[in-house]
C-alpha positions as CSV (number, residue, x, y, z in Angstrom):
1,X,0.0,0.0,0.0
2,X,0.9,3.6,-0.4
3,X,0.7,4.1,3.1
4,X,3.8,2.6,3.8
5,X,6.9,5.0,5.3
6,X,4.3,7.5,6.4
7,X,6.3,9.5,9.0
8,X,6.0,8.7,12.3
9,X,4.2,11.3,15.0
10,X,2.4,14.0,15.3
11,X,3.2,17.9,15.2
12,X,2.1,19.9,17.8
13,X,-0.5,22.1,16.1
14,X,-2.0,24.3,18.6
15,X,-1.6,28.0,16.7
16,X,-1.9,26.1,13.9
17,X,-5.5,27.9,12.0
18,X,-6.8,25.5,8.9
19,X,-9.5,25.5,6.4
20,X,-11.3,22.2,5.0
21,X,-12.8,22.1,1.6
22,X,-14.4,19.0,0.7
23,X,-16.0,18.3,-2.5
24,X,-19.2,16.8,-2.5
25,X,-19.0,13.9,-5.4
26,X,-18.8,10.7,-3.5
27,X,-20.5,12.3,-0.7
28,X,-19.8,9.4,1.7
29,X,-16.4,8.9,0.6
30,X,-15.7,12.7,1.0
31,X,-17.6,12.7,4.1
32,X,-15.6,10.3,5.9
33,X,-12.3,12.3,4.3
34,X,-13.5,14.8,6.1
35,X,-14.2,13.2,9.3
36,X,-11.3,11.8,9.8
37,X,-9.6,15.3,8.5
38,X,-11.0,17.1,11.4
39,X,-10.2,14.0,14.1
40,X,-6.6,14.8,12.8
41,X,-6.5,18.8,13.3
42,X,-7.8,17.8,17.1
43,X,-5.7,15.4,18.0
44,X,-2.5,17.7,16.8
45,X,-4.4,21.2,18.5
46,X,-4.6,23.1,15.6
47,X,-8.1,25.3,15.2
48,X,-10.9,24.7,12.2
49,X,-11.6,28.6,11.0
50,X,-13.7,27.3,8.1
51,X,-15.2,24.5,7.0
52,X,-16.6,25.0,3.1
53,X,-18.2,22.3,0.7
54,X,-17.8,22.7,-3.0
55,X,-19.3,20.3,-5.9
56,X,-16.4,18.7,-6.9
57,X,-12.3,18.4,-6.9
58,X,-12.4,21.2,-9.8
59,X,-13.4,23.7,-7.7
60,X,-11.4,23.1,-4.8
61,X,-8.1,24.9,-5.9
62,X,-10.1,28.2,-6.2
63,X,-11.8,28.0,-2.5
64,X,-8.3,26.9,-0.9
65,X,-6.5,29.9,-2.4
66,X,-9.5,32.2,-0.9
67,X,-9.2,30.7,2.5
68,X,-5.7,31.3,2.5
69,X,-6.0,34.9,1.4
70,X,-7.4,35.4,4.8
71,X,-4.6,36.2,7.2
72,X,-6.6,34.2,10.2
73,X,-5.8,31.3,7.8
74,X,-2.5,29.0,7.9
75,X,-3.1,26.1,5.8
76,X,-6.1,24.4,3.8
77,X,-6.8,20.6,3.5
78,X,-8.3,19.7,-0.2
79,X,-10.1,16.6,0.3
80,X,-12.1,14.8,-2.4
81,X,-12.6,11.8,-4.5
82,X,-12.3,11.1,-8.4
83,X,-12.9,8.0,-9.6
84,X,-11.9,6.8,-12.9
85,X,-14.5,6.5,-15.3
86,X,-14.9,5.0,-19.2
87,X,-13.1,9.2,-20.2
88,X,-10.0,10.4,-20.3
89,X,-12.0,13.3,-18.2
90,X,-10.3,11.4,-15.6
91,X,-7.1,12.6,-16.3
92,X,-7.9,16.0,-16.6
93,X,-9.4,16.4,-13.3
94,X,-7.0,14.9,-11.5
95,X,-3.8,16.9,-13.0
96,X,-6.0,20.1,-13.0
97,X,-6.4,19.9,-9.6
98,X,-3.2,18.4,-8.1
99,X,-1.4,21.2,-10.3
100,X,-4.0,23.6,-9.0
101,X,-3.4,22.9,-5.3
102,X,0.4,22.8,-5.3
103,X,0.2,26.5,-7.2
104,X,-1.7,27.9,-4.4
105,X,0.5,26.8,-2.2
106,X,3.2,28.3,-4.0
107,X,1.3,31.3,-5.0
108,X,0.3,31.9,-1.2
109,X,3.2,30.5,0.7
110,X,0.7,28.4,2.8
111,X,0.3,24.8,2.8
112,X,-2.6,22.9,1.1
113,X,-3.2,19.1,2.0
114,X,-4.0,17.3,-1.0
115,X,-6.6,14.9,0.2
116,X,-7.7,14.1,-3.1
117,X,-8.4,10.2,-3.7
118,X,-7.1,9.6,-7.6
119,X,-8.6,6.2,-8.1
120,X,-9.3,3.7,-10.5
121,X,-12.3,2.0,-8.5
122,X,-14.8,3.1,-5.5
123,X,-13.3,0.3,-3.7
124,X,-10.1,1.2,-3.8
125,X,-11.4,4.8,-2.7
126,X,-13.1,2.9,0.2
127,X,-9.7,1.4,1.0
128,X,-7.9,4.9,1.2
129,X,-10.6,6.9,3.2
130,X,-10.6,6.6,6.8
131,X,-13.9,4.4,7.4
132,X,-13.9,1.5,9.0
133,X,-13.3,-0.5,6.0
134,X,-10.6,1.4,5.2
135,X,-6.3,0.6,5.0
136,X,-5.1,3.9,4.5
137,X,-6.5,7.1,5.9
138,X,-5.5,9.9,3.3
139,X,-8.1,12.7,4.9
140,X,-6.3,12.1,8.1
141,X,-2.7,12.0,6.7
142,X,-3.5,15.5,4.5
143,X,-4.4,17.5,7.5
144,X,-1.4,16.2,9.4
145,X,0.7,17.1,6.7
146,X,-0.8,20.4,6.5
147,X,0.0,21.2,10.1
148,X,3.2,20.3,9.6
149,X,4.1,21.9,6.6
150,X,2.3,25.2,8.3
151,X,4.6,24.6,12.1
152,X,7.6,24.5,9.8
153,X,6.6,27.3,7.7
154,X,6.3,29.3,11.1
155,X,9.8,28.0,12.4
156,X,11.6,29.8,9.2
157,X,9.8,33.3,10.3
């Protein structure tokens, strides 16, 4: 799994202001994302400012870089699911958007977790979400690495 070599421990977060966006295809799917997303931002201290739904994993890129316009905002987790389809609209949507995230990031100089599922089946986006069923927990993992990214961010200053 792609899970393995995740790094061990947990940042300590408290300071630490984040924004979720979750899209709302795959509702459950995204649902549990963002669940487990928001069990990770407590259990490392940091504090939910917002807390947005959007249709889908286009729009997500667009919403993060206006939550982290806001200066009460130091990072955004992106959480959402595409699933491979019989279209290479697939492929768009999933290099739009991971392309999309990482340039806000850059433009804004704030960390986005990319909790977007990129997968060829819904079970093997059942496998990566967090639920009880699940192997991996990538809504979890994105707002860790989030915090972190943000904690280090606020070492350099």
């Amino acid at each position: 799994m792609s899970g393995q070599g995740r790094p061990v421990g947990l940042p300590d977060g408290r300071g630490i202001r984040v924004a979720v966006v979750t899209a709302s295809w795959h509702a459950d799917l995204c649902e549990s994302l963002r669940d487990r997303a928001l069990r990770a931002l407590d259990d490392v201290g940091a504090t939910l400012v917002a807390d947005v739904r959007v249709p889908g994993a286009l729009e997500l890129p667009v919403v993060a870089q206006a939550l982290l316009q806001r200066p009460r905002t130091h990072a955004v987790v992106a959480l959402g699911v595409v699933i491979r389809g019989g279209t290479p609209h697939f492929d768009y949507v999933c290099s739009t958007t991971s392309d999309a995230l990482a340039a806000v990031a850059l433009r804004t100089g704030r960390p986005v977790g990319n909790g977007v599922l990129t997968c060829d089946t819904v079970e093997q986006a059942v496998l990566r979400a967090g639920g009880a069923e699940a192997s991996e927990d990538k809504g979890y993992d994105a707002a860790v690495a989030a915090v972190s990214t943000a904690v280090a961010l606020r070492s350099l200053r």
